[in-house]
N, C-alpha and C positions, 0 to 999 in steps of 0.2 A: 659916785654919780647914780640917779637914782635913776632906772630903765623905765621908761614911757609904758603906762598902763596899755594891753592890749583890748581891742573895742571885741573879742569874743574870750571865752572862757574854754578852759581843755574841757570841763563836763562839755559843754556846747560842739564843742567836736569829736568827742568821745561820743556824744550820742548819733552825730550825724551819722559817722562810721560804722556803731552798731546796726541805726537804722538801714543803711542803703548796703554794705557788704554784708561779708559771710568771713569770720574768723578760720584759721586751720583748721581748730579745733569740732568749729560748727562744721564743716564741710565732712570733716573724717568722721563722725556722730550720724549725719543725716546720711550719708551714699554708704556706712558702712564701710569705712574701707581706712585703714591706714596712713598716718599722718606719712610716714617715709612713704607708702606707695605715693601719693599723692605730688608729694615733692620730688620721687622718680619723676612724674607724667614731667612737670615743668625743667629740673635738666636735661630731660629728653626732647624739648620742644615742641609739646606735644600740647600744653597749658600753660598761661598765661600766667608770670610772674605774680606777688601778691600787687597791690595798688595804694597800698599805707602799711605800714609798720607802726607800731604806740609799741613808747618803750617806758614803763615807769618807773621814776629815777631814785635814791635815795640821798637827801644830804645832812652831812654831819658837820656842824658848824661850832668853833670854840673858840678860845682867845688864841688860840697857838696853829689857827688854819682851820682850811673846808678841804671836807673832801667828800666827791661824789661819785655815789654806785648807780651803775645801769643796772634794772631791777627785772623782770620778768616782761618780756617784748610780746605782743599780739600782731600778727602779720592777719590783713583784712584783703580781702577776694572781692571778686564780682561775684554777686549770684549765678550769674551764667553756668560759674563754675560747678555749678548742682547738678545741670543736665549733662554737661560736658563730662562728668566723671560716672554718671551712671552710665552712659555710651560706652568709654572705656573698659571699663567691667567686662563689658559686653564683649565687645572687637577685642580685648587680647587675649579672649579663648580659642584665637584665629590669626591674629594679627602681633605683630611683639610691637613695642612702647617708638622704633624707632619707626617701624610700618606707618604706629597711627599718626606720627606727627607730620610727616609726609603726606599723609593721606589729607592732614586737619591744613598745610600749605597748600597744597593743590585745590581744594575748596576755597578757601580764600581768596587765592588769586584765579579762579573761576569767579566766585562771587562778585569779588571788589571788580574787575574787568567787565561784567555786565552789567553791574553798577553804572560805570565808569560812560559805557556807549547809550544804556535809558538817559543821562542827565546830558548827553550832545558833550559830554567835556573835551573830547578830541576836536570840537568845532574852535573851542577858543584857546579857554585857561593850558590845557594837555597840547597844543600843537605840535609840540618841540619834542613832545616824547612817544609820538607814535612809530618810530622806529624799536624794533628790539632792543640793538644795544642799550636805548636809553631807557623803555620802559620796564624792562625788567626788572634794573636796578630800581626803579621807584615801586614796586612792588613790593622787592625784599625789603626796602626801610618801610614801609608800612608793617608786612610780617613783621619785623623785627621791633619795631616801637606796640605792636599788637601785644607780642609774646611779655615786654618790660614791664604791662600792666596799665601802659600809659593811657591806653584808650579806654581802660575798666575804670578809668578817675575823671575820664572826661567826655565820654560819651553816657546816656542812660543805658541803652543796650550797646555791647561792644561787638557788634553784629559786621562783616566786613560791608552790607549795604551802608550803617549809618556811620561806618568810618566814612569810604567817598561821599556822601552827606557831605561829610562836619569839611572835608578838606576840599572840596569845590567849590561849597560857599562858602568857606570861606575866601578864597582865591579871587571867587566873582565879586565877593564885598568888597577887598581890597583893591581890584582895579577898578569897581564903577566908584569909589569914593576915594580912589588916591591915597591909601593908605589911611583912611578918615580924615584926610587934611582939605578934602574939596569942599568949597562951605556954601556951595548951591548946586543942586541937585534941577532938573526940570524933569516934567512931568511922570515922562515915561522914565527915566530915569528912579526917578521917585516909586512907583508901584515896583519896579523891578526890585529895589531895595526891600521893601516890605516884604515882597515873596519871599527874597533871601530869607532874610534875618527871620519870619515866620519858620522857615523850614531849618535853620539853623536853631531855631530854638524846640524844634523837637527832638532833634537829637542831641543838643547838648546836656552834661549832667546839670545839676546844680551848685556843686561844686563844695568842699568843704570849706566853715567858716572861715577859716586863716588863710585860704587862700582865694574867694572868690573876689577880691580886689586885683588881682594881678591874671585873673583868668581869662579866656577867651568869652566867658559869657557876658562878665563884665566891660575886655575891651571891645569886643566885634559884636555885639549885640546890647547889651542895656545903654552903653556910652553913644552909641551909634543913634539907638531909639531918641533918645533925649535930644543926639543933637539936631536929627533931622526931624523932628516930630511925626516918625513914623509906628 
């Protein structure tokens, strides 16, 4: 059976990758510094997972079977990672790898929590989690979905202000459109939408080709634009 042509090409996502990250290789070249130091900082929690792996394949095809080799894999970064490791350099002439990565969560969850109080989220979407026991925990899955890379693939800066960004409007999109399923909006309803989705669209990334159909920019923001005519 013959697989359905896909509507982008790996060059096409190969370049997007090149353009917007930074390979191991690039990062250990520019800060000067060692691919294993490097991947220390990240089992140390101290830096953020890569955010794509390319792995290129090799296949051997005959009348008597295929068989296929995993070829030489490129794991891609966020640029962020540039500054975040010439810091480090810095701080473990004073500080050891497990110091700084406590040091880089306590910032975080400083940051995201002031975040959190400029956007009033504790007034609506946040109600239920202004107590400790429960805020905290949502703190560490952000840390911890931060450190997987996942916010280096979906946010443009992985910054913890334009995490709570991306995750309060989103929240607020979701209840003032009912999951996108409300199919009239009035007025004020309407500008409030706009504001959203404007400010979700500055921090969201662009998303790579193969995946920006199933992305958060395509479902909570381009699908949304279109159907509200905002």
């Amino acid at each position: 059976m013959t697989k359905p042509l896909k509507s982008h090409s790996p060059k096409q996502i190969k370049s997007y990758l090149q353009e917007h990250f930074c390979s191991l290789e690039h990062l250990s070249e520019v800060c000067d510094i060692s691919e294993k130091q490097i991947l220390a900082y990240v089992e140390a929690g101290a830096l953020p997972q890569h955010s794509y792996a390319w792995t290129d394949k090799a296949v051997v095809d005959s009348s008597l079977g295929q068989e296929e080799y995993l070829m030489h894999t490129v794991y891609y970064y966020h640029p962020q990672h540039l500054a975040l490791l010439n810091d480090f350099v810095t701080w473990e002439r004073f500080m050891s790898r497990q110091e700084i990565a406590a040091s880089m969560h306590d910032d975080f969850r400083d940051r995201y929590t002031a975040q959190l109080q400029r956007l009033n989220a504790f007034e609506d979407v946040l109600q239920d989690v202004q107590e400790p026991e429960k805020f905290e925990p949502l703190i560490d899955k952000e840390w911890q979905n931060y450190l997987k890379g996942i916010y280096g693939l979906c946010t443009k800066e992985p910054s913890p202000e334009n995490i709570a960004i991306k995750e309060i409007t989103l929240k607020r999109i979701k209840v003032l459109t009912q999951d996108g399923q409300k199919e009239n909006l009035n007025a004020k309803e309407m500008l409030n939408l706009k504001q959203y989705l404007d400010d979700l669209d500055k921090v969201l990334s662009l998303f790579a080709p193969h995946e920006l159909k199933r992305s958060s920019r395509q479902l909570w923001l381009n699908d949304l634009r279109l159907k509200y005519g905002v």
